[in-house]
BALOBA-1460 file (C-alpha; in Angstrom, 3 decimals):
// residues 201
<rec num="1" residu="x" x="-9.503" y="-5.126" z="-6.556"/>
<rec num="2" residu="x" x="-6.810" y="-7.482" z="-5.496"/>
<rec num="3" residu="x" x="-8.703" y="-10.296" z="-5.035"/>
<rec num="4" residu="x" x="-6.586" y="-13.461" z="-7.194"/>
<rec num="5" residu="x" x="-9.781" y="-14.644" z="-8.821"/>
<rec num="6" residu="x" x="-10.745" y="-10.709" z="-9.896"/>
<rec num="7" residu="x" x="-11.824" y="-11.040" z="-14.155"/>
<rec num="8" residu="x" x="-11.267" y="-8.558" z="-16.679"/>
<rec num="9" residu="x" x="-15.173" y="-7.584" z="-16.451"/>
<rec num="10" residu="x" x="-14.590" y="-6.759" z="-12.856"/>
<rec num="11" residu="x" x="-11.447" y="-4.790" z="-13.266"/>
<rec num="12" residu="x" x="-13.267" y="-2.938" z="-15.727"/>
<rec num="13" residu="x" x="-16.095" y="-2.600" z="-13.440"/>
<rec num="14" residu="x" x="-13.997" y="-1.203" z="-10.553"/>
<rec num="15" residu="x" x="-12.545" y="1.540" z="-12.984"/>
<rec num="16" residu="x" x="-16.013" y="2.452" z="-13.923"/>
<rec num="17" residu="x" x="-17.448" y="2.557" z="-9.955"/>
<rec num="18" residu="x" x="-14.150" y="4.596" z="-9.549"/>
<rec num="19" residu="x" x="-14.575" y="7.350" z="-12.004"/>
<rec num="20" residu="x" x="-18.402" y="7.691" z="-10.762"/>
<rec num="21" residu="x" x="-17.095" y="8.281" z="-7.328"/>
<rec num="22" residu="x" x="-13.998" y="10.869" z="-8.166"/>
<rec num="23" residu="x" x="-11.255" y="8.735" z="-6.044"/>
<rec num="24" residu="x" x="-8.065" y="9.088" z="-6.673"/>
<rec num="25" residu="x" x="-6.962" y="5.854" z="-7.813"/>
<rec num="26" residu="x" x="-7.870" y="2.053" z="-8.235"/>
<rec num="27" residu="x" x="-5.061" y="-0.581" z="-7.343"/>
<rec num="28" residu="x" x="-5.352" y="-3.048" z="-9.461"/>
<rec num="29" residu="x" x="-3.082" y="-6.854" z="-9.535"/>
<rec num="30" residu="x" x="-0.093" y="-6.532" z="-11.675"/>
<rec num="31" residu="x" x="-1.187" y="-8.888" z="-14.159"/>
<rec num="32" residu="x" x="-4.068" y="-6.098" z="-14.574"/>
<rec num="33" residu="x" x="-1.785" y="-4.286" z="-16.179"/>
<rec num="34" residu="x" x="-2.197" y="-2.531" z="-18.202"/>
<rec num="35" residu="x" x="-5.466" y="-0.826" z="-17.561"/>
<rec num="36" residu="x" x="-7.684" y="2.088" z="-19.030"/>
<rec num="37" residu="x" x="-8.622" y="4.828" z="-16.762"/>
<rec num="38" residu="x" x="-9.530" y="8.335" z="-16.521"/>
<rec num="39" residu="x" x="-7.389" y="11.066" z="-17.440"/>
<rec num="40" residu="x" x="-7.379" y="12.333" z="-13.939"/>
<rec num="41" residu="x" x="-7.097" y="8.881" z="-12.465"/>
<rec num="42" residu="x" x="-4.275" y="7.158" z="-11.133"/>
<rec num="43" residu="x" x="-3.110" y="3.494" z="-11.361"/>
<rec num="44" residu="x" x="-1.443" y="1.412" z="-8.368"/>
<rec num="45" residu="x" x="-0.644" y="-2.053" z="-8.114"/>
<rec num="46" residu="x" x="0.927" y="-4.191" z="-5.825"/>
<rec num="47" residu="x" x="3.995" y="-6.209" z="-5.307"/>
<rec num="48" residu="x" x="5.769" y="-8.885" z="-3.654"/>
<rec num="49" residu="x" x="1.855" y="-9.456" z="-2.913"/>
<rec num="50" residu="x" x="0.356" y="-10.100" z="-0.281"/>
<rec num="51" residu="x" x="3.354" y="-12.644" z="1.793"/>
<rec num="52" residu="x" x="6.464" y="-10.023" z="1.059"/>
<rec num="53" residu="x" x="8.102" y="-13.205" z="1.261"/>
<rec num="54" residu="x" x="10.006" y="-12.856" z="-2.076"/>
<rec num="55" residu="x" x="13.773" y="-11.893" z="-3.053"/>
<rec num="56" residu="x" x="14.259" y="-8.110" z="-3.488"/>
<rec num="57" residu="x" x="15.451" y="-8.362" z="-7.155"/>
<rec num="58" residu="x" x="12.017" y="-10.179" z="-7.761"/>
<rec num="59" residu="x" x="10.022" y="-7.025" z="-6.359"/>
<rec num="60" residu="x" x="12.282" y="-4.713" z="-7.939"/>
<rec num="61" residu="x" x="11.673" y="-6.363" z="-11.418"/>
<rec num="62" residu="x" x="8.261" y="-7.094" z="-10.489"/>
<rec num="63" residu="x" x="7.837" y="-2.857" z="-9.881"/>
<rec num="64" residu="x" x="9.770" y="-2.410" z="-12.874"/>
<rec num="65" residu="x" x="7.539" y="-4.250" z="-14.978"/>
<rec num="66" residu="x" x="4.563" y="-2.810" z="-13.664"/>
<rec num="67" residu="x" x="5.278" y="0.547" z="-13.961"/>
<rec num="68" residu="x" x="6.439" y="-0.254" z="-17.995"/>
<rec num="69" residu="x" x="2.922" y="-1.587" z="-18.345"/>
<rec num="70" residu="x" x="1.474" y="1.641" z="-16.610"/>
<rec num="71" residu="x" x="0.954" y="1.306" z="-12.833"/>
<rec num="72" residu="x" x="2.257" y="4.780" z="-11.440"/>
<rec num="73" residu="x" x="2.340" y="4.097" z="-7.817"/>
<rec num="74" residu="x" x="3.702" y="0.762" z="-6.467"/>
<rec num="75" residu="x" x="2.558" y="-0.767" z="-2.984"/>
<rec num="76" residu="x" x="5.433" y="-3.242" z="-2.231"/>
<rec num="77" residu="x" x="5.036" y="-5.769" z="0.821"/>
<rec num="78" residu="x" x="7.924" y="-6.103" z="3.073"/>
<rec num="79" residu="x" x="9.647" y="-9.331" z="3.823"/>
<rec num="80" residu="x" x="8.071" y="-9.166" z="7.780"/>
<rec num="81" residu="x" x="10.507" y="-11.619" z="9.249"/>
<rec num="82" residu="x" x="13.630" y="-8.182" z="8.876"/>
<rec num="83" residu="x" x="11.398" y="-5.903" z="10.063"/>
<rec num="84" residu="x" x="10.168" y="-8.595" z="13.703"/>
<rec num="85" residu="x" x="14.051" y="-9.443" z="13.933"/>
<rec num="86" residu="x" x="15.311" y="-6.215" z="13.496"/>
<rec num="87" residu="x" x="17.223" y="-6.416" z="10.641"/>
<rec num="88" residu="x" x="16.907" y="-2.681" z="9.959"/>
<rec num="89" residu="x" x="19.558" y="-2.304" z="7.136"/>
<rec num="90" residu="x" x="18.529" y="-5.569" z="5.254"/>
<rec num="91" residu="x" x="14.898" y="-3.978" z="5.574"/>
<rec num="92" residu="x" x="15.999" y="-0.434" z="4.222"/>
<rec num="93" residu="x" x="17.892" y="-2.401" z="1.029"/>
<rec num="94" residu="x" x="15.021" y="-4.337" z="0.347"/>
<rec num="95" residu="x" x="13.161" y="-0.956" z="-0.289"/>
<rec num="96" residu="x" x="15.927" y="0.423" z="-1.873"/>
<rec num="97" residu="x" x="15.995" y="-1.648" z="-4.550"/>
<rec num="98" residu="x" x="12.388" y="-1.455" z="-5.435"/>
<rec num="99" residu="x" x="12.735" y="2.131" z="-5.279"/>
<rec num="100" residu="x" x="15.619" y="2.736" z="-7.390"/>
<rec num="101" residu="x" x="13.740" y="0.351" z="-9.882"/>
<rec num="102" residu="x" x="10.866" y="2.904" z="-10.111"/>
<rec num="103" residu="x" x="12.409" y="6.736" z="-10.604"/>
<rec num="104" residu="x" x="9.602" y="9.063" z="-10.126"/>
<rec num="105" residu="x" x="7.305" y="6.855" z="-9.446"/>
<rec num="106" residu="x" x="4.976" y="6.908" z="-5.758"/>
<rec num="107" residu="x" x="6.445" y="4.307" z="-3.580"/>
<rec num="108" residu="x" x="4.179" y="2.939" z="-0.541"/>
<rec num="109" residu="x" x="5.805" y="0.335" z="1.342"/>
<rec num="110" residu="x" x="3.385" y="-2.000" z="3.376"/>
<rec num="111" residu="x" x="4.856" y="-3.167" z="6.723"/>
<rec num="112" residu="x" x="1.712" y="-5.430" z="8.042"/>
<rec num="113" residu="x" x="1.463" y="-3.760" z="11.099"/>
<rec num="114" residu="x" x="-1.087" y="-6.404" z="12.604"/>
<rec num="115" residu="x" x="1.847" y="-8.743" z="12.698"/>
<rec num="116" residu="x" x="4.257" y="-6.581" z="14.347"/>
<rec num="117" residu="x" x="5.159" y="-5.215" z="17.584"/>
<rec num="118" residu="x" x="5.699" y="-1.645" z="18.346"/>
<rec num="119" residu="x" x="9.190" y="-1.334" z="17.784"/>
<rec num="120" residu="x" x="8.794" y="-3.470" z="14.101"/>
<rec num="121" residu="x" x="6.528" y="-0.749" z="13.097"/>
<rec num="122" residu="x" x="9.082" y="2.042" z="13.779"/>
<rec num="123" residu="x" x="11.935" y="0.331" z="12.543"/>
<rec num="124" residu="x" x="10.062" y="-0.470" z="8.930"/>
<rec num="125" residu="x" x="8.507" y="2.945" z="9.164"/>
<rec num="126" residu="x" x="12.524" y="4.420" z="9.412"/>
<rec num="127" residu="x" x="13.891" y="1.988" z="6.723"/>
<rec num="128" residu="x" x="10.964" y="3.216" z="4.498"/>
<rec num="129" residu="x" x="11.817" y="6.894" z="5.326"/>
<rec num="130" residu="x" x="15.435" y="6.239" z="4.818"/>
<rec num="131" residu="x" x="15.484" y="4.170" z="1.773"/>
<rec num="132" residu="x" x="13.481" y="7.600" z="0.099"/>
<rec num="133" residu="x" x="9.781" y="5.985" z="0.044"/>
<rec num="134" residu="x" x="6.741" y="7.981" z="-0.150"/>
<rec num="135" residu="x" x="4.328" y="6.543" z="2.253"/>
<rec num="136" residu="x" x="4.471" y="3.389" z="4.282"/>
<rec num="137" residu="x" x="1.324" y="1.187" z="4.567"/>
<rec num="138" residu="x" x="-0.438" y="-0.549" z="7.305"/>
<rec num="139" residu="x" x="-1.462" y="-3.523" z="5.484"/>
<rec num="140" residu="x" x="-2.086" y="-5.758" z="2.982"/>
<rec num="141" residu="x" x="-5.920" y="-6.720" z="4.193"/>
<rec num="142" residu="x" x="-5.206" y="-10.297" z="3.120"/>
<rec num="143" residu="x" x="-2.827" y="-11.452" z="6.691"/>
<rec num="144" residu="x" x="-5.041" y="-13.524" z="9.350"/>
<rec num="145" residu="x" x="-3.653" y="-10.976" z="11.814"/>
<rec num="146" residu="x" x="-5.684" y="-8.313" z="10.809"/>
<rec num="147" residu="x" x="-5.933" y="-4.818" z="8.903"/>
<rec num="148" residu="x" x="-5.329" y="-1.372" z="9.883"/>
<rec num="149" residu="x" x="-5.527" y="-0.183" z="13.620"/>
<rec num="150" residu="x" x="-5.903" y="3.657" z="14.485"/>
<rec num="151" residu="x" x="-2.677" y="2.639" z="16.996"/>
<rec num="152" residu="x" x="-0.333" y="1.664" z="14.287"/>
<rec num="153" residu="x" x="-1.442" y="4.619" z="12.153"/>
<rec num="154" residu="x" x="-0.908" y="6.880" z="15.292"/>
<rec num="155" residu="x" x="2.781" y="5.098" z="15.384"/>
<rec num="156" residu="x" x="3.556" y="5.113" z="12.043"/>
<rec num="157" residu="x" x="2.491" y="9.004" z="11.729"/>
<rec num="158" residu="x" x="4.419" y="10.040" z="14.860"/>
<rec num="159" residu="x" x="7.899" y="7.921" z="13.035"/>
<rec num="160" residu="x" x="8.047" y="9.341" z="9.967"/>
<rec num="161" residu="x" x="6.515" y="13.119" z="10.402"/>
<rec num="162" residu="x" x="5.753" y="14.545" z="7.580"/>
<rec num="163" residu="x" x="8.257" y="13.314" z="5.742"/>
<rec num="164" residu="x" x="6.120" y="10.300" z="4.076"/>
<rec num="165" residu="x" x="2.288" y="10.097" z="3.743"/>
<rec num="166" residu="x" x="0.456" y="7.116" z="5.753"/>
<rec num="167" residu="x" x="-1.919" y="4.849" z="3.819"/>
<rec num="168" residu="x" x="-4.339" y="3.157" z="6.087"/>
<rec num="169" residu="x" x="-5.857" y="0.190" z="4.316"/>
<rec num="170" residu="x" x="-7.274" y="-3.290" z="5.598"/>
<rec num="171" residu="x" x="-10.489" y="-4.327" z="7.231"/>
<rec num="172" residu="x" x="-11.663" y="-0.097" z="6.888"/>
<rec num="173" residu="x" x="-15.495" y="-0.850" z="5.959"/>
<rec num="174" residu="x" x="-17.605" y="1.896" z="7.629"/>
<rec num="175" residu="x" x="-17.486" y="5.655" z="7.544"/>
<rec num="176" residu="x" x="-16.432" y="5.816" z="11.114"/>
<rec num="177" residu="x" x="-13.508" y="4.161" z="10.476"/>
<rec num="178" residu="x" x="-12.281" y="5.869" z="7.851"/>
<rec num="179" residu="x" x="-12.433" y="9.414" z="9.966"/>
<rec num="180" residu="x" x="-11.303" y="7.496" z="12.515"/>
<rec num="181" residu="x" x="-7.598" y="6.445" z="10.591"/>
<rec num="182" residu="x" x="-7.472" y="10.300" z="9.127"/>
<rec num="183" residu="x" x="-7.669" y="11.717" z="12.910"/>
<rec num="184" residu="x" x="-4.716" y="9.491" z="13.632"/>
<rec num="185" residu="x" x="-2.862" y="10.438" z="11.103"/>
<rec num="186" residu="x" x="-3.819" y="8.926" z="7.647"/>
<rec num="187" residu="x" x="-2.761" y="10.700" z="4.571"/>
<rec num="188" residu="x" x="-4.538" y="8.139" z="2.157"/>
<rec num="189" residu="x" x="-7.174" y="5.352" z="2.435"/>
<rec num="190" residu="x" x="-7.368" y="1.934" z="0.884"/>
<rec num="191" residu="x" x="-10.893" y="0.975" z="0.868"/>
<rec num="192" residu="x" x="-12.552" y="-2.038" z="-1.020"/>
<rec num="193" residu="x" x="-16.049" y="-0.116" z="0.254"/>
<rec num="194" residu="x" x="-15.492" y="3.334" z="-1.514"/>
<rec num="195" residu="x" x="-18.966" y="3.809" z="-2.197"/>
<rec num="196" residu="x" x="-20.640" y="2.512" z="0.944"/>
<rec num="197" residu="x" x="-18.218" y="4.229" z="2.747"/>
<rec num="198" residu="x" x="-18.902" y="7.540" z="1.197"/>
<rec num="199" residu="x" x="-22.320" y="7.551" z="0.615"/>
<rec num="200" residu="x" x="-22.205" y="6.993" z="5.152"/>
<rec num="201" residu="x" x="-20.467" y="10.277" z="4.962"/>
């Protein structure tokens, strides 16, 4: 539920829908936060949301923040521009610093693969790996170039190994898709259709 106009009522709504289902989390907008859940469910928000095009001290205090008022994993977009000029090391600091805001805490790192070439997906997939995330992320679902592509998530599996899980999320609306992302190598879906999805399956 990241939609900007999202109310309380529907934040509340999407816990409730959650819990009936048994997934594992809901991502929610920072200024969500904080949020009642489940015992056994998790809370995720985003950050530097959904351009990336914000300093990394913002996103690191942004994360910080978030995780004070309860969010235990933290989705952070990249700033695209490093990862399509190949500004690898400026890329893996970026990360860096939202990650050493957030000890302990899951780290997914979303590198809008829609908008980049090949080569941009590998290098933000390494800078992730290197800079100690826990998954990287196809997308934010909100960028006019689209969502998440069984190609990227074959790419992004076959960079980091097993070292990181992949989240596949973005523009993932039928069951068929979503088997579709975990044969190429998805660890963890984002869906905004949990329950049509699963009630397909």
């Amino acid at each position: 539920m990241l939609k900007p106009e999202a109310t309380p009522e529907q934040f509340r709504a999407l816990v409730n829908e959650a819990a009936e289902l048994g997934t594992y989390s809901v991502c929610v907008s920072p200024s969500a936060l904080p949020i009642e859940v489940p015992e056994s469910m998790h809370i995720a928000t985003v950050v530097g949301f959904p351009s990336g095009a914000v300093k990394p001290e913002i996103k690191a205090a942004e994360a910080a923040r978030a995780v004070a008022d309860g969010a235990e994993e933290v989705d952070m977009v990249i700033n695209i521009p490093l990862a399509i000029e190949g500004r690898a090391e400026d890329l893996q600091a970026e990360i860096q610093a939202v990650r050493d805001a957030i000890p302990g805490k899951v780290l997914k790192v979303i590198i809008e693969s829609a908008a980049l070439s090949d080569d941009a997906i590998v290098l933000a997939c390494k800078a992730a790996a290197a800079a100690q995330a826990d998954f990287v992320k196809t997308s934010t679902g909100f960028h006019p170039a689209g969502g998440a592509s069984t190609h990227a998530v074959t790419l992004m599996r076959e960079t980091v190994g097993d070292a990181l899980g992949v989240k596949a999320s973005g523009g993932i609306r039928s069951g068929k898709d979503a088997l579709a992302m975990i044969e190429a190598g998805a660890t963890r879906l984002g869906l905004s259709s949990s329950a049509k999805i699963l009630e397909e399956l």
